[in-house]
N, C-alpha and C positions, 0 to 999 in steps of 0.2 A: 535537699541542699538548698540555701538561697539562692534567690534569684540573680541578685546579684554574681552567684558561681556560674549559673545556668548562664550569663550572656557575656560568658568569654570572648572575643575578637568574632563572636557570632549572636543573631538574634535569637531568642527565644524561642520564636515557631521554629529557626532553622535545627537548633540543638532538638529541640522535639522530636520533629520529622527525623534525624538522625537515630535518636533513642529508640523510635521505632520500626525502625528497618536492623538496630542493632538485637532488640529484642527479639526479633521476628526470625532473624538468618543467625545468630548466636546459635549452639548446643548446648547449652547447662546441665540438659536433663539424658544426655547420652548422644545416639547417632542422629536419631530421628527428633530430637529436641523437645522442649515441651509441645502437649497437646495444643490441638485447636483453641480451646477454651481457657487456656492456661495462657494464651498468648494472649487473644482476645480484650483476656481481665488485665494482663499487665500495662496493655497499649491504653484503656479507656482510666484504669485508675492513674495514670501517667497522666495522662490530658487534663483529668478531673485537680489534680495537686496543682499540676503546671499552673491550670488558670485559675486553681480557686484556693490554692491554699495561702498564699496572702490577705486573702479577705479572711478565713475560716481558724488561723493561727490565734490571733489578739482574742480576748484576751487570755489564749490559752500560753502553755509553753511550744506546744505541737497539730497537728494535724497529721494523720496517716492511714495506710493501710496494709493490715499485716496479712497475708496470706498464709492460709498449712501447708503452702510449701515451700515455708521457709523465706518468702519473699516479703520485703518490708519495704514499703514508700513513704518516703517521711518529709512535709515540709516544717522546719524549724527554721526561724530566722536565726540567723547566725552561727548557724552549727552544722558542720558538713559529716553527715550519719554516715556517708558511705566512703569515707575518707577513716576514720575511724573499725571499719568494721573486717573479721578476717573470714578464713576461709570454711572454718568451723562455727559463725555465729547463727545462734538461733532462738528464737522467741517464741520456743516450744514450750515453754517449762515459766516463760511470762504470767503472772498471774492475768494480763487479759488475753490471754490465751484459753489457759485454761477454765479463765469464768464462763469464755464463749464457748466452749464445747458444746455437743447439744445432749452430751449423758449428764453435766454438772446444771446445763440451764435449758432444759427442756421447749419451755415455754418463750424464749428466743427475747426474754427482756435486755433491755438496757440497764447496764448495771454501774456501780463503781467499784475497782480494787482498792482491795488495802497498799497501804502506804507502801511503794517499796524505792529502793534506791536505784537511780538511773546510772549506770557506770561511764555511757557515753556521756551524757550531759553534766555527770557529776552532781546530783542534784537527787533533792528526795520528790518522788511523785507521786500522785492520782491523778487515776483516770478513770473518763467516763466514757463504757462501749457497747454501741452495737452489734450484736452478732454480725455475720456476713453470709448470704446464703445466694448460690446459684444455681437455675437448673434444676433444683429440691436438693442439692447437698452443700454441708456448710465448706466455704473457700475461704473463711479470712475472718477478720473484723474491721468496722471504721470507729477509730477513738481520739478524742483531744487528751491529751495529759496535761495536768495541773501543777505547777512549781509550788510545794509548799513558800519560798520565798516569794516567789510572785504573788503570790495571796495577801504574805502581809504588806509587801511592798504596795500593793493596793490599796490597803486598808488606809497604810500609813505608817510611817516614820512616828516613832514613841521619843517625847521629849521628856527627859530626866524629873523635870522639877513639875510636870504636869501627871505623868501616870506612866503606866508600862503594859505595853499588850504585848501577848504572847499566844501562842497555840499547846496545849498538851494533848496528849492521845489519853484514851482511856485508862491504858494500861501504866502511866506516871511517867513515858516516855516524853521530853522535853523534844517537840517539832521544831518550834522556833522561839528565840527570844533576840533581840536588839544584839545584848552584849558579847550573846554566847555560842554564832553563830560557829565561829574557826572548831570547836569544842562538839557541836553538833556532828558537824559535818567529817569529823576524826571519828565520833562513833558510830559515823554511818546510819542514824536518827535512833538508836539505843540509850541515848544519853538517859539513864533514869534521874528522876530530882534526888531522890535518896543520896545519890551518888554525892549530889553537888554541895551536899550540909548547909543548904540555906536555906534557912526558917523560917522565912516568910514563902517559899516557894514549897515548903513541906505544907506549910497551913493551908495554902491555897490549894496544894493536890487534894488534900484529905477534906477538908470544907466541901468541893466539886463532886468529888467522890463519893462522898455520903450524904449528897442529898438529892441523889437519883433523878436529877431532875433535869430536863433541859435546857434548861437555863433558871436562872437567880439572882441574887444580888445580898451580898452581906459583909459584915466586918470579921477577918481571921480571927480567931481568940484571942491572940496578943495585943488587941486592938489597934497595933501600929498600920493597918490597912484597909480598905475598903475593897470588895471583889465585884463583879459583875461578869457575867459567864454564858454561855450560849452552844449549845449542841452544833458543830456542821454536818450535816446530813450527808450520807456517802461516805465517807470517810470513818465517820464517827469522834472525829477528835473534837475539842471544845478552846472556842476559840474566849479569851479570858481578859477584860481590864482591869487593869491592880491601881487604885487611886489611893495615896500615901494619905493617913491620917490627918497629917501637918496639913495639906491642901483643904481636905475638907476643916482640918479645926481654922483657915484662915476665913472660908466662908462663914465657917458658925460667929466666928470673931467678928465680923463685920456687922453680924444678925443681931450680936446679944448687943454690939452698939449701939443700935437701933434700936434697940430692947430698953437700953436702958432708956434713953432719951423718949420714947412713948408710956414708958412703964412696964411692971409686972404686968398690968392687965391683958398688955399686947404678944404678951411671950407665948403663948400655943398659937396664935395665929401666925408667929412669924417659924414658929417651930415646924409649923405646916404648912411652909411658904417654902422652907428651906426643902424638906421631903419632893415636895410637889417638882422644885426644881430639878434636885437630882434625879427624880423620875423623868422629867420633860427630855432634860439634857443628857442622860447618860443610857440610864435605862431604856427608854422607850427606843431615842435611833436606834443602841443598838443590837436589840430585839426587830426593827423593820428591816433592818442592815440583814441582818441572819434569813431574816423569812423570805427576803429576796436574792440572798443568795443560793437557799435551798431552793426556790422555784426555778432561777437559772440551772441549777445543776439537774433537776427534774425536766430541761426541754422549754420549759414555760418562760414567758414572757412577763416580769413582775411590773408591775405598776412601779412609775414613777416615786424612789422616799420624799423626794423636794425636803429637806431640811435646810431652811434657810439661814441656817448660820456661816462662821467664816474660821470658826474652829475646824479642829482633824475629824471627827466628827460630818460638820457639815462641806470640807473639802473631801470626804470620803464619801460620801453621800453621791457628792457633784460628780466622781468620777465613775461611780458605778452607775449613776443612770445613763452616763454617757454612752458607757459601755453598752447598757441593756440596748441603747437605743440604736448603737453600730450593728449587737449581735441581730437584732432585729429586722434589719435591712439588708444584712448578708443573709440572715435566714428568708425576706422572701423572695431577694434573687436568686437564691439558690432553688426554691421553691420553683421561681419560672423556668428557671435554667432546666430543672429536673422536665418540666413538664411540656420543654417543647423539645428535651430527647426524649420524652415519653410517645410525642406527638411523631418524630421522627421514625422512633420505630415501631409505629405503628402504621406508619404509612411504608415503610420497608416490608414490615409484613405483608399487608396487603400487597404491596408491588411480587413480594415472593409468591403467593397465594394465585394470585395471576398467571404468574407466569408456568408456574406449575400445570394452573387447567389449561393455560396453551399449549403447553406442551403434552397435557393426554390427550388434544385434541386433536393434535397433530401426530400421534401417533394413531392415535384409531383413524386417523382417515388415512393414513402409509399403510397400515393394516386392511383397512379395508379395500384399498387396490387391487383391481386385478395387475397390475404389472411390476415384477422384482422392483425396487429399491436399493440401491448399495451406496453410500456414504462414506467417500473413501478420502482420510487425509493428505495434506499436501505430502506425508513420507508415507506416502501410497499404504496408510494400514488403514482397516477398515473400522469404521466407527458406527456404522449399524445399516443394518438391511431387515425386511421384512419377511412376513411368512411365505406372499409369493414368487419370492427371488428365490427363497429355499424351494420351492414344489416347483418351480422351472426346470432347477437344476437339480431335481429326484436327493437335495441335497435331506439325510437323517438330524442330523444334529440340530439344534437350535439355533437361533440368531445370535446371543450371548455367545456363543462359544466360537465365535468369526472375529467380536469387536479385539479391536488392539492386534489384530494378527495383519498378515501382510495380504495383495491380494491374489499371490501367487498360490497361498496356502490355502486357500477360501477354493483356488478352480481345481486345487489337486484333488478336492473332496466332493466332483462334479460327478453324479451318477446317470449322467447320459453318454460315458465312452470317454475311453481317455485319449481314440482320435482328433476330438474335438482339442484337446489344451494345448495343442501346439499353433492351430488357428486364434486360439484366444491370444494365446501368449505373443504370439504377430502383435495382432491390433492393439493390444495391452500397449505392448513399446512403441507403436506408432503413436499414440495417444499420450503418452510420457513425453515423449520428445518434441511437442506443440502444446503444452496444459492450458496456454490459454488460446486454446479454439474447441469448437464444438466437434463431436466427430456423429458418426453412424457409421452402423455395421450390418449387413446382412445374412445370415448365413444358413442352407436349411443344416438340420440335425438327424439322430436317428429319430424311427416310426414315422419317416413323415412330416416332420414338424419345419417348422421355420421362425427362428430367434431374428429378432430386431432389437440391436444394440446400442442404444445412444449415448451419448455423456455430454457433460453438460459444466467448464469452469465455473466453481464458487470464491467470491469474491467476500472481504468484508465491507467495511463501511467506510476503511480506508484504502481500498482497490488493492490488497492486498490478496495475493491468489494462496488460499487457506483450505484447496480439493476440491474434489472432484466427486458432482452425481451422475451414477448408470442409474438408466433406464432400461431393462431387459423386459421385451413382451412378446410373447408368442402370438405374430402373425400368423396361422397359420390358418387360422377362419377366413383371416380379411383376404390373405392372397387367393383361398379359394373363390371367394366371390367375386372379385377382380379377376381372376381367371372364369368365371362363370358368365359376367356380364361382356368381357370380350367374345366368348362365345357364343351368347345370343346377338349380341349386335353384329357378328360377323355371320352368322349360322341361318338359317331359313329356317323358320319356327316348326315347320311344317315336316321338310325331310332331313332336317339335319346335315344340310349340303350347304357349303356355301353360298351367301346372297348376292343381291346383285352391287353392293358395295365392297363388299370384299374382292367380287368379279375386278370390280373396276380399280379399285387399290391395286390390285395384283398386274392389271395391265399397264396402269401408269407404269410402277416399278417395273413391266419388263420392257419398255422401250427405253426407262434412263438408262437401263442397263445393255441395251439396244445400242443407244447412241454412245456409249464408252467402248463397247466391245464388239462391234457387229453380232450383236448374236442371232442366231434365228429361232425360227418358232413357227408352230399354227397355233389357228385357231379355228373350233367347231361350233356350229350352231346348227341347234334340230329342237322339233315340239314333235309333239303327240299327234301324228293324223285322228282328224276326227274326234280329237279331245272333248272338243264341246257338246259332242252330241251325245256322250257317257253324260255330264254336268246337266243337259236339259232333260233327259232322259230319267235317268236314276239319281239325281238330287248328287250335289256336292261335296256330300259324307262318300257319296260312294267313289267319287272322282277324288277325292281327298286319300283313298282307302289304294288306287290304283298309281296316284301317285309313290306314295311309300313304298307300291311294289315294286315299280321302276326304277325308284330311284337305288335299291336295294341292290339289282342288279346291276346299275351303273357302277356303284361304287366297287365292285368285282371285276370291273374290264377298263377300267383307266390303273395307270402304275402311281405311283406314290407322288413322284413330282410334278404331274397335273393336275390343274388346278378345276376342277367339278365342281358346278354353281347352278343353281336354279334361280331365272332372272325373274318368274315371277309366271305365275299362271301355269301352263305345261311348256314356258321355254326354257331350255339347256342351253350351257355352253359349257365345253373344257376346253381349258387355254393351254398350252402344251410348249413349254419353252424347251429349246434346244431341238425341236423333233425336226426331222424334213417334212416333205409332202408324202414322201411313202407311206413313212411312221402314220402321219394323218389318217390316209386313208386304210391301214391296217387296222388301227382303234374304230374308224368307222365301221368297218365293214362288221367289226366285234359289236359294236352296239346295234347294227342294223341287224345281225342272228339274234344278238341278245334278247332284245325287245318282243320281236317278234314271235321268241318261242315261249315269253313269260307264259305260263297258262293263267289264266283271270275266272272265276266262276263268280258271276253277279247275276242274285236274287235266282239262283239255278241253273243258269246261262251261261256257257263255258263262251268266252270271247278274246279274242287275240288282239293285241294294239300293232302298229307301225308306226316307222317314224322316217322322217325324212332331216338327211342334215347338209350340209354346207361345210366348205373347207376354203379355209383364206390363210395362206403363207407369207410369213415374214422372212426374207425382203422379197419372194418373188411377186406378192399381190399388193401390198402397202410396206409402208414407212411410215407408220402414226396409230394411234387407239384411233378415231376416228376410223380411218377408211377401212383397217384391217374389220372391226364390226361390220361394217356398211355390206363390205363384198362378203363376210360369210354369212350374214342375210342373204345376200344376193342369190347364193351359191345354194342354199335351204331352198328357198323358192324355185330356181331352177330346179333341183332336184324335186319337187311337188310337179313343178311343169312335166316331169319326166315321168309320173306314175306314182309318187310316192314309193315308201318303204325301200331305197334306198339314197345313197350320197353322192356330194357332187361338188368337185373341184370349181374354185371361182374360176370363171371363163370370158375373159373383155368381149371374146367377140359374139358370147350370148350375153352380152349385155346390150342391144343394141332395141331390145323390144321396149316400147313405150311405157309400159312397165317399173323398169329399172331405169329410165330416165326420167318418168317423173316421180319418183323418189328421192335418186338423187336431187333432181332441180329443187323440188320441196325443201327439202333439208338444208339447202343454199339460201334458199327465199324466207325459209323461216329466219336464218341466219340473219340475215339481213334485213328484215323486219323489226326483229332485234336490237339489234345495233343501228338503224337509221331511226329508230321510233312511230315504228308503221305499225304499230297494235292500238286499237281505239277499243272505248265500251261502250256498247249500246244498251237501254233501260228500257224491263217492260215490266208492269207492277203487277203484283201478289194482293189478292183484295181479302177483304172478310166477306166472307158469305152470309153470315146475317146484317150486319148492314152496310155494307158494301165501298165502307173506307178502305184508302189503303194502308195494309198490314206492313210491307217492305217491298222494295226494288231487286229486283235481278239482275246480277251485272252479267251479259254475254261480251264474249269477247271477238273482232273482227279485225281485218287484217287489211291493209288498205296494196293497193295492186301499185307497184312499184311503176311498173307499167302504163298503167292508166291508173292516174291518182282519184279519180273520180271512181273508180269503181271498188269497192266493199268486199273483201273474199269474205265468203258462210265459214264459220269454224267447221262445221264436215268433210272441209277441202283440205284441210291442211292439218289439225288436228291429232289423225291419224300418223301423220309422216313426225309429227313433232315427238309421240310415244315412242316412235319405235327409232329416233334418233337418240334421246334421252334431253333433247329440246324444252320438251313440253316441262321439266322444271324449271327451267328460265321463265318460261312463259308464266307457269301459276304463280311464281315470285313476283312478275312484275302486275298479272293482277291483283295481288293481294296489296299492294304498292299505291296501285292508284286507288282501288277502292278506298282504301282505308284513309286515303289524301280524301276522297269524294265525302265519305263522311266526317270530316273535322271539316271544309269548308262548308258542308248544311247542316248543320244544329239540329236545323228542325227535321229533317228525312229520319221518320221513324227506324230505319233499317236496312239493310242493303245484303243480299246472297250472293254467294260467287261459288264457282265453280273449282273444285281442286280434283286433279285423274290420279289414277291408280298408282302410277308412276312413283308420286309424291309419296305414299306408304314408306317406300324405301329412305325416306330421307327423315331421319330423326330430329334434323334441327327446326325443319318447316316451323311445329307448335310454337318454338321459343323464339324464331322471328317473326312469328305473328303477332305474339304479346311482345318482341321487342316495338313494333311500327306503332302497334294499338298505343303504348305507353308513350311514346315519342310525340306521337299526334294529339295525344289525351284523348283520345275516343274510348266510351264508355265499350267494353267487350261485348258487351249484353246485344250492342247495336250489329254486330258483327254475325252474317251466320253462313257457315260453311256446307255446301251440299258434295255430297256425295253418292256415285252411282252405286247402287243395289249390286253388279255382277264386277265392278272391280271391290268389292270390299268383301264381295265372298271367295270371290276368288283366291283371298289371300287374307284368310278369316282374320289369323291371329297379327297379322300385320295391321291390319283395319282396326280390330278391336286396342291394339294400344295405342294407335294413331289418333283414334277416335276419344280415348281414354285422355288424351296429352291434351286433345285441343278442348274439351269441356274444363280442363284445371285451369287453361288461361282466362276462361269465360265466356268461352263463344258457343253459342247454341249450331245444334248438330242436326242437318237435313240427311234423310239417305233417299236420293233422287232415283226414278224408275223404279220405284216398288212395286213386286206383283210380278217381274220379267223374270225371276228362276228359280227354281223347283225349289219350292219348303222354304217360300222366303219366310215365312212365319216362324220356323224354326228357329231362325238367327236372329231372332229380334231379341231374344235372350243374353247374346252374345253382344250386339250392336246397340248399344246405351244409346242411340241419339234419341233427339229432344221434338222431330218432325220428319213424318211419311209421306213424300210425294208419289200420289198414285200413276203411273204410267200412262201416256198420254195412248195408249197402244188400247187400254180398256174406257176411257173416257173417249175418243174419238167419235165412235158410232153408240157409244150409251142407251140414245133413246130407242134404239132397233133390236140392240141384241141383250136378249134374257139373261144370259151367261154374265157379260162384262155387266151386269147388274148387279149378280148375285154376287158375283167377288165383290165389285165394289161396296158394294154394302159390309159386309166380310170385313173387308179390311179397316172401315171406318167404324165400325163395332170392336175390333183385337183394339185398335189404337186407342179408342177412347177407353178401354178396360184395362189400358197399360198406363193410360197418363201422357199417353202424347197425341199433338195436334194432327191434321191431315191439311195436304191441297193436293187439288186435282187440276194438273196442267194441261192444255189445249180443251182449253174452253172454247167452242168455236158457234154457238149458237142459244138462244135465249130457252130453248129447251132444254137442253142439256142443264145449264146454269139452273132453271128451278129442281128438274129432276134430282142435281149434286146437293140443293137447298132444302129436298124433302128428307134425303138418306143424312142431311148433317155434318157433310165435310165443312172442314174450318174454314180454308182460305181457297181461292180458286182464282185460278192462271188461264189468258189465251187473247186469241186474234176478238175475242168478241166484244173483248174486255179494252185489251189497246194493245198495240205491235211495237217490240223493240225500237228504239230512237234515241240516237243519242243527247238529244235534249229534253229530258222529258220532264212536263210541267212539275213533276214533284221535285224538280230538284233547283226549282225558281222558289227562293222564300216568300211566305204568303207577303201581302203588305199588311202594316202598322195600323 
C-alpha cells in the first residue's frame, strides 16, 4: 500500500510496530497460527517494503514479496493491493510463481515472465524474479513488475508528424501504440495487427518477423515508411520506430538542394551524409538505448548513452541515465543495508553460540555437584533439578520427567518413606508464605542419614521475585565429624572419660543451676596410690595400660547422671548432681572395692592398685566451683593421711593442719599476685658450647612477697599450689604476655624460653593466642621457644603430642625440659616432634664423678643428633663439667658457672652504635 495509506492519523514506525504484533497474535493458519518462521518472514519482509520500497519502486510499476503461502507484500505507489484483494486470492498459478518453482528453475536463476495482465492494477506486465529460499526450502519470491505503458511512457511520447513508436510481441500481438491504447487494453494485450487492417502496421510485423534478427533498420515495401526495430530482452517483444517517408523525403529535399547548388559531382557524398546521419540520429541511440536497457533488466549497471541532443531521442536518453544512476544508489544502499543485517546477525549468532556453551557449562557443573538442585518457579513448578537431587531422594525417574510439574508431585515420588512428606510438606508451606526470605531445614531420615534443606529467593534484573532454589545435601558425614570432634575435645584421648574441660563446663552449669534452684550435689576426688611408681618402674605404656583398666571399671559403678572425668595423670573426679553425702559416700565405698580388687598382671606380676578419695557436698561444704574442688582435694589428702585405700568426708575441723592451710593461703596469694601485678621474670642465658655466644634467654618466673616487697618467692613455692588450683593457667598466659612484650622491645635478643606446665595441655586455645600476641607485637615466631617438662608430656602423651603439634604450626620451636627423668624416654621421642632436648640437670650435676650419668649422657646427645635435634645441658655449675659437656658435643649449655637468673640481664641492654 502507499505510504501515504500507511500514515493515517499515525506514524509509520507506529502502523509498523502495530502490523507486527497483528501478524504475530492473528490465527490465519488455524489454532496455533502460522509457524515460527512463517512469522519471522512476514515481520522482516514488512520492515524490508516499509522502508525500502519507495526507493526500490521507480522505475519499476512494483516492488514485492510473494510467499507459497499465499502471502503477498506489495509496495506500489498509488495502488492499495490489499484493499482490492478477496478471500479466495492467490498467486499460485502467477506465472512468477510458477517460474520460481525449484522443479521448473532448478538452478534458482533470475528470470523474466511472459507478458501477462495484472487485474488489480489493470495494466499489462513483466516482471523480473528472484527465487526466494529459506532455511534450504523455497518461501516465496522478490520481483519488480514492469508496466508495459510505463516503458513507453519512458521512452517517450510519439509526435504524429515526427514518427510513431510502438512495442509488438513476437507473436503480432500489438503491446502498445499512442492511439490504440483504449483497444489494447479491451483485448487484454491480444490485440493482433491482422485484426486492425492497417497496412502499414501489417508490413511492419511481417518486415520484423522475417528478418530474424534483433534488430534492423529498413523501408516497408510500400515504401510509404522507414522502420527501425530492436529485440527487448526478457520479454522478447520488439520495441519499433516507424519514421513516415514524407519526413525522410523532406531531408532528402533539403540534400538534393544542396545537390544542386554544389553539383552532380557532390551527390554521393551528400547521399552519404544523409545515410551517416540517419545512422548517427536514429539508429545508433537507439541500438545503445536497447543494450542499456537489456543490461538493466539483467541486474547490471549500464554506462552512461549521454546523447547530447534535445530531440525525444536525446530527452530519452537523459531520463534513462537518470534513472540508471537512482537505480544505482538504491542498489548500493541496499547493498549496506543488506550487510549490516548481515553484520547483525551474525553477531546474534555468536551471542546465541555463547550462550549456549554457558549454558552447558552451567549444566555440567549442577551435574557435577554433589548436592540436589531443584529450580522451582514462581507457580512453584519445577523447572529443573539435577542428578543428585534424584539419588538423595532414591528418586527412579529422570530429571526431564519433574520439569513443568508441581513440587508436591516431584516429593510424592521420594523413595526414602512416605513419613517424611508430610515434614516436607510443612516446610514446603512455610516457605511459600515468606518467598522472599532465605529459609533452612534440618531433618535426619531413614538409614541414618541427615538432609539439609536450604532455598534461596531468585530475583530478575528487575527485582522481580521469578522462584525459588533448593539446595538439598546430605549432612550426614559433616554432622558425624562435628559430633566426633566434640567428642575429642570433650573426651580424654586416653580413657575415653571425660576431660578436665568438660569437668569444669559441667560444674560451671551445675552451680547456675545451683543458684536458681538450690540444688545439691557432691563432689569426689581420688588418684591412684602409688601411681607413679607403676610409671618409673614399668615405663608409661604400662601405666597407660593400667589406667584403661580402671577406668573400665569406673565406668561400671558411677549411674548415668554422673559426671566421670579424668583431670589428668591418675586424677579422678565424678561430679554427682542431685546426690546427698550418703549417695557420695555409697559410690565411694563402690569404687574403693572396685579398684582394689581389679586384678593387674605386669610383666608376670599379679599386683593390686588402691585409691584414696575425697568427698565435698553442696551446700553443706561450699557454695562455688572453687571451694567445692578445694575441699574434695582436701578430703583425698585426708583420706591418704588416714592410710590410703579408703574415703573421706571433707572435715573443717581436720582442716586445721598446716598443710591444708598453706594451700589454701597459696592459692589466695597466687590470687593476688595476679591481680596486684606481683609476678616478675628473671633472665639467665643458654650459651653455644662451641663458641660460647649466647644462643637465648630463659625466662623464669618469680613472685614478689606481698609482704615483704623486697623479697623474691622461688617458683618451687608456689608453683605447685598454682597446678592444683588450676592458677597456674593465668599464670603461663601472663608469661607468655610479657615475654613476648620482652621480645619486640629488644630486636636484637637472639631468643627467649619460657616455661609452659602440664596444666596448659588442657587448654586448646593457648597455641592460637600465642600466635595471636606474637602477630600483635610483630615478633618473628622463630624468636619464641616454648619448653616443656619430659613427665608432664608423657603423662598425658596424646595431649602433649597435639599440643606440641599446634604450637610448631604458629612457629615456635619446641624444648622438652628434664629429659632422661622416666622410663623409655627414648621411646616417645617418636611421638614428641620437638625441635630441642634439655638433658636433666639430675645427670649433669655430678658428670665428672659418675660413669653412669656419662654414659647416658652421651646416649642421648648421640639419639639427638641422629634425630635432627639440638641438645643443652642445664646446671652447669663448674669449668669441668662445661669441657667434659664440650668433648661428648652437646649444643648449648645452661648454669650457675655460666651466669645466675637476674632480672636485668646485660643481654637484654642493646649493644651500642
Amino acid at each position: 500500500m502507499p505510504e501515504a495509506e500507511l500514515s493515517c492519523g499515525k506514524s509509520l514506525r507506529e502502523r509498523s510496530i502495530e502490523l507486527r504484533k497483528q501478524i504475530l497474535a492473528e490465527k490465519p493458519y488455524g489454532e496455533n497460527g502460522p509457524d515460527e518462521s512463517t512469522r519471522v518472514r512476514a515481520v522482516i519482509a514488512y520492515d524490508l517494503l516499509r522502508e525500502r520500497g519507495p526507493a526500490l519502486a521507480p522505475p519499476f510499476f512494483s516492488a514485492y514479496m510473494d510467499f507459497v503461502e499465499n502471502g503477498l507484500m506489495v509496495y506500489a505507489n498509488g495502488i492499495d493491493w490489499g484493499a482490492g484483494a478477496t478471500a479466495d486470492a492467490s498467486n499460485a498459478e502467477y506465472p512468477t510463481m510458477r517460474g520460481a518453482d525449484p522443479r521448473v528453475n532448478p538452478d534458482r536463476r533470475i528470470f523474466w515472465t511472459p507478458v501477462y495482465f495484472d487485474s488489480q492494477a489493470k495494466a499489462w506486465m513483466v516482471s523480473v524474479i528472484q527465487p526466494l529460499d529459506w532455511q534450504g526450502r523455497w518461501v516465496g519470491t522478490i520481483g519488480h513488475d514492469l508496466s508495459v505503458e510505463t516503458l513507453l511512457n519512458a521512452v517517450a511520447a510519439t509526435r504524429d508528424h515526427e514518427g510513431l513508436q510502438l512495442i509488438l510481441s513476437a507473436d503480432g500481438n500489438l503491446i502498445s501504440h499512442p492511439q490504440l491504447r483504449d483497444r489494447i487494453a479491451a483485448a487484454q494485450g491480444q490485440l493482433q495487427v491482422a485484426n486492425l487492417k492497417d497496412p502499414v502496421l501489417e508490413q511492419v510485423y511481417r518486415m520484423v518477423s522475417t528478418s530474424r534478427t534483433d534488430s534492423g533498420a529498413g523501408r516497408i515495401p510500400d515504401g510509404s515508411q522507414w522502420v527501425a526495430w530492436s529485440r527487448i530482452q526478457g520479454p522478447g517483444w520488439f520495441q519499433i520506430y516507424v519514421m513516415p517517408q514524407s519526413l525522410v523525403n523532406g531531408v532528402v529535399a533539403k540534400g538534393l538542394a544542396v545537390l544542386c547548388g554544389i553539383g552532380l559531382l557532390s551527390l554521393v557524398p551528400v547521399i552519404w551524409a544523409m545515410r551517416r546521419m540517419v545512422h548517427r540520429h536514429v539508429t545508433r541511440p537507439l541500438y545503445r538505448l536497447t543494450e542499456a536497457v537489456d543490461q538493466v533488466g539483467q541486474g547490471h549497471t549500464p554506462a552512461p548513452i549521454a546523447i547530447q541532443t534535445e530531440d525525444e531521442l536525446g530527452r530519452l536518453a537523459k531520463a534513462f541515465d537518470g534513472m540508471v544512476m537512482e537505480l544505482a544508489q538504491k542498489r548500493a544502499s541496499e547493498t549496506a543495508h543488506a550487510q549490516r543485517l548481515e553484520f547483525e546477525i551474525e553477531e546474534r549468532r555468536q551471542y546465541m553460540t555463547s550462550m549456549e556453551e554457558e549454558r552447558a557449562r552451567l549444566l555440567a557443573l549442577l551435574g557435577a555437584m554433589n548436592m540436589g538442585i531443584l529450580f522451582v518457579t514462581a507457580e512453584n513448578e519445577v523447572k529443573y533439578c539435577n542428578s543428585m537431587f534424584l539419588k538423595i531422594w532414591h528418586m527412579p525417574q529422570e530429571g526431564a520427567f519433574f520439569v513443568g510439574r508441581s513440587v508436591r508431585d516431584v516429593f510424592n515420588e521420594v523413595g526414602r518413606g512416605k513419613e517424611h512428606l508430610a515434614a516436607l510438606e510443612r516446610h514446603v508451606r512455610e516457605v511459600a508464605a515468606t518467598p522472599h526470605q532465605s529459609s533452612r531445614y534440618e531433618f535426619d531420615v531413614s538409614e541414618g542419614h541427615t538432609l539439609l534443606l536450604t532455598s534461596h529467593p531468585v530475583h530478575d534484573s528487575d527485582k522481580r521475585y521469578i522462584g525459588r532454589l533448593w539446595i538439598h545435601e546430605d549432612v550426614t558425614r559433616e554432622r558425624e565429624i562435628a559430633a566426633q570432634l566434640i567428642y575429642l575435645a570433650e573426651r580424654d584421648a586416653l580413657t575415653g572419660l571425660y576431660n578436665r574441660r568438660r569437668f569444669e563446663d559441667e560444674l560451671v552449669r551445675f552451680f547456675k543451676d545451683h543458684e536458681r534452684s538450690a540444688r545439691q550435689g557432691a563432689l569426689i576426688f581420688f588418684d591412684l596410690d602409688e601411681f607413679k611408681v607403676i610409671n618409673d618402674t614399668f615405663g608409661h605404656s604400662v601405666g597407660d595400660t593400667v589406667l584403661l583398666r580402671v577406668s573400665g571399671e569406673l565406668r561400671a559403678l558411677v549411674r548415668q547422671t554422673d559426671i566421670l572425668s579424668r583431670l589428668g595423670g591418675d586424677e579422678f573426679a565424678v561430679l554427682m548432681p542431685n546426690a546427698t553425702v550418703e549417695e557420695a559416700q555409697l559410690l565411694a565405698e563402690r569404687i574403693v572395692r572396685g579398684v582394689s580388687r581389679t586384678p593387674l598382671s605386669i610383666l608376670g606380676q599379679s599386683l593390686r592398685l588402691t585409691t584414696s578419695l575425697g568427698i565435698a557436698q553442696v551446700p553443706l561444704h561450699a557454695n562455688n566451683a572453687e571451694d567445692l574442688v578445694a575441699h574434695a582435694d582436701a578430703a583425698m589428702y585426708q583420706a591418704k593421711q588416714m592410710g590410703k585405700n579408703c574415703w573421706s568426708v571433707y572435715r573443717p575441723d581436720r582442716n586445721a593442719s598446716q598443710e591444708m592451710i598453706n594451700r589454701l593461703a597459696w592459692n589466695d596469694r597466687i590470687s593476688r599476685a595476679i591481680e596486684l601485678g606481683l609476678l616478675r621474670l628473671h633472665y639467665q642465658g643458654v650459651y653455644e658450647t662451641a663458641s660460647g655466644e649466647l644462643a637465648h634467654l630463659e625466662a623464669l618466673v618469680r613472685m614478689v612477697d606481698e609482704g615483704n616487697p623486697e623479697r623474691l618467692i622461688p617458683p618451687g613455692q608456689f608453683i605447685g599450689y598454682a597446678e592444683k588450683s588450676g592458677k597456674i593457667l593465668e599464670v603461663d598466659r601472663w608469661v607468655v604476655r610479657e615475654s613476648i612484650s620482652v621480645l619486640s622491645k629488644t630486636p636484637h635478643l637472639p631468643a627467649l624460653a619460657i616455661n609452659i606446665s602440664a596444666r596448659s595441655f588442657d587448654d586448646p586455645n593457648l597455641p592460637a593466642f600465642i600466635a595471636a600476641q606474637l602477630q600483635e607485637a610483630g615478633v618473628d615466631p622463630r624468636r619464641l621457644l616454648v619448653e616443656l617438662t619430659e613427665t608432664s608430656a608423657v603423662s598425658d602423651l596424646r595431649d602433649a603430642e597435639r599440643f606440641i603439634n599446634a604450637l610448631q604450626r604458629t612457629g615456635c620451636h619446641v624444648c622438652l625440659d628434664d629429659f632422661g627423668t622416666g622410663f623409655a624416654s627414648f621411646a616417645y621421642l617418636k611421638h614428641l616432634k620437638v625441635d630441642i632436648l634439655k638433658i636433666d640437670g639430675l645427670f649433669i650435676r655430678n658428670l665428672t664423678r659418675e660413669q653412669d650419668n656419662q654414659v647416658f649422657v652421651r646416649s642421648i646427645i648421640d639419639v639427638a643428633r641422629g634425630l635432627g635435634k639440638k641438645t643443652v645441658a642445664e646446671f652447669v655449675e663448674s669449668q669441668e663439667i662445661l669441657f667434659m659437656l664440650q668433648a661428648f658435643g652437646v649444643d648449648m649449655v645452661q648454669g650457675y658457672h655460666l651466669d645466675q637468673p637476674q632480672a636485668l640481664h646485660p643481654a637484654l641492654v642493646a649493644p651500642r652504635q
